[in-house]
N, C-alpha and C positions, 0 to 999 in steps of 0.2 A: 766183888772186884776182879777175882778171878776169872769169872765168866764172860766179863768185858773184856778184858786183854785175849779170852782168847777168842770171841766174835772178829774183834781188831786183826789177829795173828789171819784168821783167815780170810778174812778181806783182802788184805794183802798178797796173800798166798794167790788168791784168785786173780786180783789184779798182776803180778808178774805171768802169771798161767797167759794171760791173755795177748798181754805183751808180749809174748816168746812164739804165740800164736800168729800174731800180726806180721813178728819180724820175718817168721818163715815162710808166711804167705807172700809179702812181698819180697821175699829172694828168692822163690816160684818165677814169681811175676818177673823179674830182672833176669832170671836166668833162661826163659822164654821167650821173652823179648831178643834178648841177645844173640839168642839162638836161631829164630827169625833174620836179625840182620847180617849172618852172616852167608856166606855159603852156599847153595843149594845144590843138593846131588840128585838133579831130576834127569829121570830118565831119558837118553838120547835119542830122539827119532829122528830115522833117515830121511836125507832127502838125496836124491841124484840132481845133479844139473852138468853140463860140458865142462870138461875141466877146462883150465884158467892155462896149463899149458898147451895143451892141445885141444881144440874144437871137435874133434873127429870123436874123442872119449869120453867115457860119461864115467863122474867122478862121483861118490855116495860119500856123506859125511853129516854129522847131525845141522838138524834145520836152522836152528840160529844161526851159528857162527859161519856155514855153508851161505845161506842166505843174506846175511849182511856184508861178505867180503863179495858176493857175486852181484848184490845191489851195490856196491862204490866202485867194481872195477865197471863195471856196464856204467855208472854216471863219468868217472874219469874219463874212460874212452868215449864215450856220448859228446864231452864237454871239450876233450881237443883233439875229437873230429870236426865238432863245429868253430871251432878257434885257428881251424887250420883250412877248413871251407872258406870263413872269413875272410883270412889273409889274401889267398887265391881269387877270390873274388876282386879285394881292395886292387891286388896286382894290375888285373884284365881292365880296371875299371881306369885305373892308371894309365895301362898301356893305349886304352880306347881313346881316352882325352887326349892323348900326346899327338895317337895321327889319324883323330875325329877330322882335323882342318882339312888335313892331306885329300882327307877324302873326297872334298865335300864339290861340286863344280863351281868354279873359278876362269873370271877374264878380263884380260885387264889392257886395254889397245890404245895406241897415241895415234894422232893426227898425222893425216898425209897431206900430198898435196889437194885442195879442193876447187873444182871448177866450179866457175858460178854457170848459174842454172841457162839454159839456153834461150837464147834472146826471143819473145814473142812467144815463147810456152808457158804458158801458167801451170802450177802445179796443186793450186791455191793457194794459202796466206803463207803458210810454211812449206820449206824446201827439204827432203833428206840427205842427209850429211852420208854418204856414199863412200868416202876414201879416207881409210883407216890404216893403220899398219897394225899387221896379228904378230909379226915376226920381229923380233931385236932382243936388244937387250932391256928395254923397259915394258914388254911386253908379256902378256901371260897367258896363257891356254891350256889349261888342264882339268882332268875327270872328267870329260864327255860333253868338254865345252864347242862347241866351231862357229868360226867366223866365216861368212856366207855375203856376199857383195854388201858391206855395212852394216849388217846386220847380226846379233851374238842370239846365238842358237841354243836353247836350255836342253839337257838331257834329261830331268829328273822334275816331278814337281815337289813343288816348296817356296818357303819362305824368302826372298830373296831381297840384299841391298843391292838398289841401282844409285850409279853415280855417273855424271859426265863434268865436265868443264872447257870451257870456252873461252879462247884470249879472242875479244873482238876489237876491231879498231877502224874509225875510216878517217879519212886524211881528204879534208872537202877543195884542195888547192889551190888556195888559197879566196877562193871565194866563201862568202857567210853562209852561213846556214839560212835556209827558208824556212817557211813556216810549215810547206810540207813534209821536214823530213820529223819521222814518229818518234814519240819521246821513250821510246823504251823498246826493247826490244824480246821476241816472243821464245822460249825455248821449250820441249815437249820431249816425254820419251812415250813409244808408240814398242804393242806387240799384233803381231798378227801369227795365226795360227791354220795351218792347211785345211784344218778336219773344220775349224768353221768360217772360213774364205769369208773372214773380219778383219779391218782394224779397228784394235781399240784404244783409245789414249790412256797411257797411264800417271802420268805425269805431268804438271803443266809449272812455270815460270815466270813473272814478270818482271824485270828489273830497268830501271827508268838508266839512261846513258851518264854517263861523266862527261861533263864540257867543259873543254878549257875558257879561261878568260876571255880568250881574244877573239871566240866561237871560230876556229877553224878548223879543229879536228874535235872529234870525241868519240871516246873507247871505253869499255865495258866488260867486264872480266864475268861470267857468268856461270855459276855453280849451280847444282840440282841433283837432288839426292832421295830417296825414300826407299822404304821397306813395303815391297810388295808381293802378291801370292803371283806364283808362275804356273803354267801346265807344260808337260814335257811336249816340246816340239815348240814351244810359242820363239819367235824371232823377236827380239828385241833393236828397237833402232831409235835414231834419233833424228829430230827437226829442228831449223831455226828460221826463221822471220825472215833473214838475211843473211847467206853465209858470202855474198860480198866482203860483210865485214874480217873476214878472218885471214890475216896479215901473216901471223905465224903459227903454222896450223901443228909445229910438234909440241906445243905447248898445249895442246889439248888433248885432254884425254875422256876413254871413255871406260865403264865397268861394270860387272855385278858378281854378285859371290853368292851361294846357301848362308842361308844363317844356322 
């Protein structure tokens, strides 16, 4: 009985041995670990780069903390240089659209007095509308625009809108209309150019007359407008079928702009 109790005794004895074994391997382990996460006193190696207060100097300091403060001020300054490009840019681009217009050629002429065409000359189907006024107050001429016997003189090629208008009117005196006179009347805008001694049409119109009830007069208000390409030097002008009609000639006007 003896001999059992003390096999047992040692058992025991062996088993705490081991335990006390385990415990202090893993407070090794914990004590190593934690020794790992803290801290590190690793050696500083230099680096130079320009110092941050003066560019002329070369400053020496360990590589990490040297090199991460010199990677954020180079991204900072990087980032509101181009923040500050930006703005500058937004500005000019601002300031360009304000007096883009200003720039661009411009002309804008009202009706003068107009003779009708000379008796027994033909000129063919359409007449050129000749008498304009460039000068008043409802008139415009600017950027290297000129007006040339009826004619609007382009400076620059490009894009351009033409526009005219025409108050027509004829008053038959009290006699009816015939079956000759035309049911509409023809309206055109024409350029001709030096360098190819052309005309060409650029424009054409038809618009049928307004007749009163009692057929003794009838008149015609005729607008025409489009967006066409120019070349620098091209003369722009205008024709109409019949500038007899045109009663009151300040109420017509004529124009074109860049676009």
């Amino acid at each position: 009985m003896a001999v059992k109790l003390s096999g047992i005794a040692s058992i025991r004895v062996l088993a705490i041995v081991i335990f006390l074994i385990d415990v202090v391997v893993l407070a090794a382990v914990l004590l190593v670990l934690w020794n790992m996460a803290g801290e590190k006193n690793e050696t500083c190696s230099k680096l130079c780069l320009p110092c941050a207060d003066d560019k002329g100097k070369i400053c020496c300091n360990c590589h990490v903390p040297t090199l991460q403060e010199f990677l954020a001020k180079t991204f900072n300054d990087s980032l509101h240089a181009a923040k500050k490009n930006k703005t500058v840019l937004m500005q000019d681009l601002t300031k360009y659209m304000d007096v883009s217009w200003n720039l661009k050629p411009t002309a804008h002429i009202t009706g003068s007095k107009i003779q009708p065409p000379p008796a027994g000359r033909r000129q063919g189907p359409l007449y050129p509308l000749r008498d304009w006024e460039d000068k008043g107050n409802n008139c415009l001429m600017q950027n290297g625009m000129e007006y040339r016997n009826g004619r609007l003189v382009v400076p620059a090629k490009g894009l351009y809108h033409l526009y005219g208008l025409l108050d027509l009117h004829q008053s038959l005196d009290g006699n009816n209309m015939t079956t000759e006179m035309p049911d509409s009347i023809t309206m055109r805008f024409y350029r001709f150019n030096i360098l190819k001694f052309t005309e060409e049409m650029l424009v054409e119109g038809f618009r049928p007359y307004q007749r009163s009830a009692n057929p003794r007069f009838m008149s015609y208000e005729s607008y025409l407008g489009a967006d066409v390409p120019l070349e620098a030097g091209d003369e722009v002008y205008m024709k109409v079928s019949n500038p007899n009609y045109i009663k009151n000639p300040s109420r017509n006007v004529f124009g074109l702009h860049m676009l």
